[in-house]
C-alpha positions as CSV (number, residue, x, y, z in Angstrom):
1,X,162.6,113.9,95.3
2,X,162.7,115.8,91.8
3,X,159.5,115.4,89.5
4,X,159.9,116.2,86.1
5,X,158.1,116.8,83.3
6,X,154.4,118.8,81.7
7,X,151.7,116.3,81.1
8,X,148.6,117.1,79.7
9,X,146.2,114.5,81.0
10,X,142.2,114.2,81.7
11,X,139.7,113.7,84.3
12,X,136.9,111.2,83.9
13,X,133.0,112.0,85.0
14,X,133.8,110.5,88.2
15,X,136.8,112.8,89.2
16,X,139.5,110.5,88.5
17,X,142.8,111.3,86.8
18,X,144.5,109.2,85.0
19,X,148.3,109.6,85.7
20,X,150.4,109.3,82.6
21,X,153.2,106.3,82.6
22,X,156.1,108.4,82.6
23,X,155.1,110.5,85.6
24,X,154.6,107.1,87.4
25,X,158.2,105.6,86.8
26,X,159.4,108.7,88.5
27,X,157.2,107.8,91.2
28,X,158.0,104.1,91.5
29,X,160.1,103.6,94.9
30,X,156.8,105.2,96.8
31,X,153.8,104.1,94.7
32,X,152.0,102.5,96.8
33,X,152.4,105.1,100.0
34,X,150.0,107.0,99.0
35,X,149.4,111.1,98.2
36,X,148.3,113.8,100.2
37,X,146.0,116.2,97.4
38,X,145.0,120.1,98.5
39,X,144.5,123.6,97.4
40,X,147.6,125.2,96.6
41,X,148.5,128.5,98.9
42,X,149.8,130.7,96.4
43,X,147.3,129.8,93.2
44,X,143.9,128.1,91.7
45,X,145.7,125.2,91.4
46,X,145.5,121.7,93.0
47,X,149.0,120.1,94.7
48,X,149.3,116.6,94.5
49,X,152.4,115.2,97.1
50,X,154.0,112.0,97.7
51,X,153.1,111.3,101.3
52,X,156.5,111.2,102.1
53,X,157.1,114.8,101.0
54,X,153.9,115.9,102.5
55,X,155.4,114.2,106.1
56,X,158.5,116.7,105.5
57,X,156.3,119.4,105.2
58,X,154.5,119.1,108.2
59,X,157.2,118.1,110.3
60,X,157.5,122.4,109.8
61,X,154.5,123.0,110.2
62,X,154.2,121.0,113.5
63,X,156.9,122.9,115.0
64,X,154.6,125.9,114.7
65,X,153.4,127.6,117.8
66,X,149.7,126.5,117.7
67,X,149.1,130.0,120.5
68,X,150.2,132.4,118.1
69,X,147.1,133.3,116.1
70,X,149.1,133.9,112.7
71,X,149.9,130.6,113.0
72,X,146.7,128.8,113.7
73,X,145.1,130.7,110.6
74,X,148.2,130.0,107.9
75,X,147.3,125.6,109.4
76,X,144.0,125.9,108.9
77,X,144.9,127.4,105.0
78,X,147.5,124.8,104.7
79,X,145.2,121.9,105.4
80,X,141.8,123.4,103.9
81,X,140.5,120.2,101.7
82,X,143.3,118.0,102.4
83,X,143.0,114.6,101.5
84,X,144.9,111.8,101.4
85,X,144.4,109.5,98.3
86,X,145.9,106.3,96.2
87,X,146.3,105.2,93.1
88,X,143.8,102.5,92.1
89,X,145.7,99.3,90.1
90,X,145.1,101.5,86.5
91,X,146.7,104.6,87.6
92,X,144.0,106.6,88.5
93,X,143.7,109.1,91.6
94,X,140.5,110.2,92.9
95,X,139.9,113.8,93.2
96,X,137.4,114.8,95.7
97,X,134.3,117.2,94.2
98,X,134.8,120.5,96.3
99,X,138.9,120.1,95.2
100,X,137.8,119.8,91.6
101,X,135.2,123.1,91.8
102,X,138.5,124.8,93.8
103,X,140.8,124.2,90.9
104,X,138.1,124.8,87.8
105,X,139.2,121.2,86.9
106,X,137.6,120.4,83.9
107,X,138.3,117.4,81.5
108,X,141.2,118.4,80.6
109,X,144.0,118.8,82.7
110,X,147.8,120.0,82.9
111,X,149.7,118.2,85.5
112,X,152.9,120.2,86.1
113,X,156.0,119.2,88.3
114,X,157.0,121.7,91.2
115,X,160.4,120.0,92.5
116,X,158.6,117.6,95.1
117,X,154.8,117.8,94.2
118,X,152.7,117.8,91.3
119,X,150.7,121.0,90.7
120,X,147.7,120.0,88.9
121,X,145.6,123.1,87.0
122,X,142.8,124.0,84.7
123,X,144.9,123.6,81.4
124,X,143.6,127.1,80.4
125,X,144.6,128.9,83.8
126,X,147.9,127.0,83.3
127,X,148.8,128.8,80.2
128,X,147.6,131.9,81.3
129,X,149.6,132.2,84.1
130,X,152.5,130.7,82.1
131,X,152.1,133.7,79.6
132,X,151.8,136.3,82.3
133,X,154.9,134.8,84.4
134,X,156.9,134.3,81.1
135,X,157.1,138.3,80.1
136,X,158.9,139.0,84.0
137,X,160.6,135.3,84.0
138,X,164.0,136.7,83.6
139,X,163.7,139.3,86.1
140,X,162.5,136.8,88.6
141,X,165.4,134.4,87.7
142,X,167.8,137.4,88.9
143,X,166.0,138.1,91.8
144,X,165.6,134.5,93.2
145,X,168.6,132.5,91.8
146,X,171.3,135.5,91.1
147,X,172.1,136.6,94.6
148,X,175.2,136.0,96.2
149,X,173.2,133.3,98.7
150,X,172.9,131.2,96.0
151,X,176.0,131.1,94.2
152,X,177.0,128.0,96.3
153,X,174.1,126.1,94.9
154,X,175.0,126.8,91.1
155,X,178.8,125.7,91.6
């Protein structure tokens, strides 16, 4: 699955967002499986999955050694806050309080598209960290996309 698209969208009094039409026709073949919603590992963001790409992640994860400590703690990260959730008939996903006060959600909200999942962020911590990433962007392109292990994907 590839998700695109930048949506600026809101969240009601009653922690529900609204997902925009657009981002819903991408998302039409599995509608109504439902979404898996958590804490992101790497930022103060939320991550909103398909449940079918959620099931491909922890298909890797359940391969993990559950004995090897490392292990145990990186699960127990991973699924901090999990929920799983649905789209009501307008739209609308629930968002779960202590999710919300993890991500700073406010009313407003940018919903931004991470190759399978949505990452869903305070819209002001989005663009901060879209400045700060923007000024070492092209060095990061290099790194992660111009080494020789990669040339095969870009041919």
């Amino acid at each position: 699955m590839l998700l695109i698209g930048t949506y600026c969208c809101k969240i009601d009094v009653k922690g529900r967002l609204m997902l925009p039409v657009s981002l819903r026709k991408q998302l039409k073949s599995i509608w109504g499986d439902g979404f898996i919603i958590k804490r992101s590992v790497f930022q103060k963001c939320l991550e909103l999955y398909p449940k079918s790409e959620w099931n491909a992640v922890m298909k890797k994860v359940n391969a993990l050694n559950r004995f090897v400590k490392k292990n145990n703690d990186f699960i127990r990260r991973l699924s901090a806050g999990l929920k799983e959730v649905e789209a009501d008939g307008q739209g609308r996903v629930q968002i779960s309080k202590d999710l919300i006060g993890f991500g700073s959600l406010e009313k407003e909200v940018t919903l931004s598209f991470s190759v399978n999942m949505i990452e869903i962020w305070n819209t002001n911590d989005y663009e901060r960290v879209i400045e700060k990433t923007e000024e070492d962007f092209a060095e990061l392109a290099e790194e992660v996309m111009g080494n020789k292990e990669n040339d095969a994907y870009l041919s």
